[in-house]
N, C-alpha and C positions, 0 to 999 in steps of 0.2 A: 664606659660606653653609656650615653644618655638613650632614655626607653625613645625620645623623640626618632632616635635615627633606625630604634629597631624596627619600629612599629612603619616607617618608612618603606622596611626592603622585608617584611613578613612576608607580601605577595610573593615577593624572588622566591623566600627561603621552599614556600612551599612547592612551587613549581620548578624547586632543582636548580635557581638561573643563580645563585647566588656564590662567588667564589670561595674556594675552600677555607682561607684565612678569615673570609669574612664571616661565612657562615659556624664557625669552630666561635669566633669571639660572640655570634648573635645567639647562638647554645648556650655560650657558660651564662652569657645574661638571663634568658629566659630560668634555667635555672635557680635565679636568684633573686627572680621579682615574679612575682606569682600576677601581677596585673596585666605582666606583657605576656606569660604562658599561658594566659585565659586569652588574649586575644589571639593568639597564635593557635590553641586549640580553637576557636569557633572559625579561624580563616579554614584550618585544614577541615571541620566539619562541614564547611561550606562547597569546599571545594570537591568532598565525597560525593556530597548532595548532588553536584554540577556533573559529576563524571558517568553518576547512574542513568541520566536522562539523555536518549539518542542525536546523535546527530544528525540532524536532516540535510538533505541537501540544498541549493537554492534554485529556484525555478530560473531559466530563462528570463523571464517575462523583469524576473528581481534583478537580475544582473544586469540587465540593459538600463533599468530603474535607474538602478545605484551608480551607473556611468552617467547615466546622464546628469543625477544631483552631482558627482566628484565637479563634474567638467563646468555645471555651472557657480559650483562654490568657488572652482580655480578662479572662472572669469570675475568675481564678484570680488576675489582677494585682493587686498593692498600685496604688490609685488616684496615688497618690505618684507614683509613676515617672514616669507620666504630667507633672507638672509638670516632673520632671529633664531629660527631653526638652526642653523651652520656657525650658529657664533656657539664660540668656544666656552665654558666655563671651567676655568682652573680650580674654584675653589672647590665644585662639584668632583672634577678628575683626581684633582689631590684627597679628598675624604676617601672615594672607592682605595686612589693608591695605599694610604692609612693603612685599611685593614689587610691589603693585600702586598705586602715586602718583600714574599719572593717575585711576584708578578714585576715588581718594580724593577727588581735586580734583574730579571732577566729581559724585560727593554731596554735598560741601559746599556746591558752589556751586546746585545742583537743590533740596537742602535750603533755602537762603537767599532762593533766588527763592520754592519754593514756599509759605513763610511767610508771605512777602510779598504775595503773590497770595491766599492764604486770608484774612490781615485782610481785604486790598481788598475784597473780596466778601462778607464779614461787614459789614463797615460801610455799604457801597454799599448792601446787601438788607436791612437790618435794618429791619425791619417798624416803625411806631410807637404805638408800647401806652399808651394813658390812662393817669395817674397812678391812676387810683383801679380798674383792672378789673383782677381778678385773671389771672393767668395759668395754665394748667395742660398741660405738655407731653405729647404725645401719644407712647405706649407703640408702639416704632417693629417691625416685624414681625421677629422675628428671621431670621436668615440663615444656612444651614446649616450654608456652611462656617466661621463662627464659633462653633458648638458645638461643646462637648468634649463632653456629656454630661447628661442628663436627670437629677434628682435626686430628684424624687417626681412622684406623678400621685395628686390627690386629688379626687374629687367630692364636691360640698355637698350634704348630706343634703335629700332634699324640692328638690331644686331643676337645672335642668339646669346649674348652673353649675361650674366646673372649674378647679382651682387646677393650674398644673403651674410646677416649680420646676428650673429647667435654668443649666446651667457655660459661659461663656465663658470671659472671663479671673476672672469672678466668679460669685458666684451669682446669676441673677436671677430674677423672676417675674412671670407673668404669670396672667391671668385672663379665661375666655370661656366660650361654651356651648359644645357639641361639634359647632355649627352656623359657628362661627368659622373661617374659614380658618387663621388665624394655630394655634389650636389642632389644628386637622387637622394640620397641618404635624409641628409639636411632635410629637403621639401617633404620627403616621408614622415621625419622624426615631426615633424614643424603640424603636418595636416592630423599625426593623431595626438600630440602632447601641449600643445603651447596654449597659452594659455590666453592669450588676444585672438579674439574671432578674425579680427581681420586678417591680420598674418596666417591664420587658417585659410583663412578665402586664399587669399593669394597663394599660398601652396599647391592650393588642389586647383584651384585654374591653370599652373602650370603644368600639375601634373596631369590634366585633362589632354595634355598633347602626346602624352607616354603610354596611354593608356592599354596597348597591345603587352607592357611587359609587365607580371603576373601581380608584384608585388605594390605596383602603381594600382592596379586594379583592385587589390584587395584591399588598398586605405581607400579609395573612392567608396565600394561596398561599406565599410566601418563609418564613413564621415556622410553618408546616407543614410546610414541607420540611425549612428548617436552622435552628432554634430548637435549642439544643442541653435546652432545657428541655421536659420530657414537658407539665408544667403549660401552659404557654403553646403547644404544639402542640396539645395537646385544648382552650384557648379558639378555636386558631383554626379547629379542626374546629370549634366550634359555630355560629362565625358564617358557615361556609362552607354547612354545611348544607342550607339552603334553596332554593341556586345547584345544586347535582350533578345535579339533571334537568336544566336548563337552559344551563350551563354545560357545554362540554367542556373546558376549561384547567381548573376547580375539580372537575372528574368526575377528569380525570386527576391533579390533584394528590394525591387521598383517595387515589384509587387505587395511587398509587405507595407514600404513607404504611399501606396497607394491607400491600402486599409486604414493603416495607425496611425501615418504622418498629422500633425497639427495644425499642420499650415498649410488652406485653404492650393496658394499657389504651388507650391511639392506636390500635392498630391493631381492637381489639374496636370502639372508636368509629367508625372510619373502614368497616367490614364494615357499621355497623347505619346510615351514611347512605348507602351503595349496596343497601340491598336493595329499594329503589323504581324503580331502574334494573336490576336485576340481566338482561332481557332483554335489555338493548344486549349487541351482538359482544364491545366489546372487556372489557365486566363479566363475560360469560357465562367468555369466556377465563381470565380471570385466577381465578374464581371454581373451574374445571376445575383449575389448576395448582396450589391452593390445597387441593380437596379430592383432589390427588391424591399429594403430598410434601410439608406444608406441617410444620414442626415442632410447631406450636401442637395436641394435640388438639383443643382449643376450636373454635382458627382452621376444623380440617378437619372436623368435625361440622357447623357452623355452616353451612360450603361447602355439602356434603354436601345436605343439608338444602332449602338455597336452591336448587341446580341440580333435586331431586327436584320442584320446586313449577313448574319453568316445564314450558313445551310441546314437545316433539320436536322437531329441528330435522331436516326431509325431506331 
């Protein structure tokens, strides 16, 4: 065993991840090169070090942060990369196999049976189809976590019906009204993952017509908060709209987009769907803090304005 390949998977051995064949041959070596048991003793004192210092939690404020850098690294990626991840390497899977023989022998042989076992059951179940009836296989729902990625979202003119064109290992497509589960899906998966702003927009403009049922409403909420795109945060102000009297999770959502949003126009949008509510406490509030230090003159006229219109508070 060369020190090159121990000193590669020290990190495994100390955190447990390393398989039993392999970690048995990275022991008998350390034993016998004292350059690699000195690195291997300062990774595990390293790792003492790390384990006595607390873990904290992350604030709010960081979490939203750190989505919104993910979503603008996505948008900034060569789509490419993306497959470089998923490409295969043999000569990597063949090393781990190396040290690991039983693990080998027993995919081989789970592979052999499971073969086996899938004809049976294809042939056992196979349905029997008239020579003369056509067949036609049924468009099976897709499944999340086998998307990579949504690739357009197009509606048929004059018509409710809805092309959306989405990545697994391939490109495929499907077609429904916006009444489709299978397409809700899609237009959901599309408005919080994909990685093209546009095809964002267009999800959430569709779903802007759905917006009574819960799960529609709750990617509007998400793609208003951390949409790192202004356009697609003012589609989802639109279809939020209607919910801000009614709604206090979609009241507070505006709301927050009203404070923190970046974008001048967001947040003028997000001011003119709370001036129906502007007597609620926590509107009145924010409305005060706004006409009282807000950067915007806009923003703090606007305030201004709407507080002069309500009632005295005794």
């Amino acid at each position: 065993m060369k020190c090159e390949w121990v000193r590669e998977n020290i990190t495994l051995q100390v955190y447990g991840e390393l398989p039993d064949d392999a970690r048995h041959e990275l022991e008998q070596h350390v034993a016998r090169c004292a350059d690699c048991a000195a690195e291997l003793k300062a990774e595990q004192d390293f790792h003492a070090l790390l384990s006595q210092a607390p873990a904290g939690e992350p604030s709010p404020n960081l979490l939203a942060a750190s989505r919104m850098r993910l979503q603008e690294a996505l948008e900034t990626t060569e789509q490419g990369r993306f497959w470089h991840r998923l490409a295969f390497d043999p000569a990597n899977w063949l090393r781990q196999v190396r040290f690991s023989p039983a693990l080998a022998s027993v995919i081989l042989i789970f592979g052999f049976a499971a073969g086996i076992g899938t004809t049976y059951k294809i042939l056992a179940h196979q349905p029997q189809i008239a020579a003369n009836t056509p067949f036609t296989a049924p468009t099976p729902a897709p499944a999340e976590a086998s998307i990579t990625g949504i690739r357009s979202i197009t509606q048929q003119p004059g018509s409710d019906k809805i092309d959306i064109k989405y990545d697994t290992v391939s490109t495929l497509e499907t077609q429904g009204s916006l009444n489709d589960q299978r397409i809700q899906q899609l237009l959901l998966f599309a408005a919080h993952n994909n990685y093209n702003s546009g095809v964002r927009m267009d999800s959430v403009d569709l779903l802007t017509q759905k917006p009574d049922v819960s799960q529609v409403r709750d990617a509007l909420v998400y793609a208003l908060r951390y949409d790192t795109n202004p356009g697609v945060r003012l589609k989802a102000l639109d279809g939020l709209g209607s919910f801000v009297k009614d709604d206090v999770h979609v009241r507070d959502a505006v709301l927050e987009a009203l404070v923190n949003d970046s974008n001048p126009g967001v947040r003028t949008e997000a001011l003119r769907l709370i001036e129906p509510v502007k007597a609620d406490g926590s509107v009145r509030g924010v409305l005060m803090t706004l006409a009282a230090k807000d950067q915007s003159q806009y923003i703090k006229s606007q305030a201004r304005t709407m507080l002069a219109q309500l009632p005295e508070i005794d």
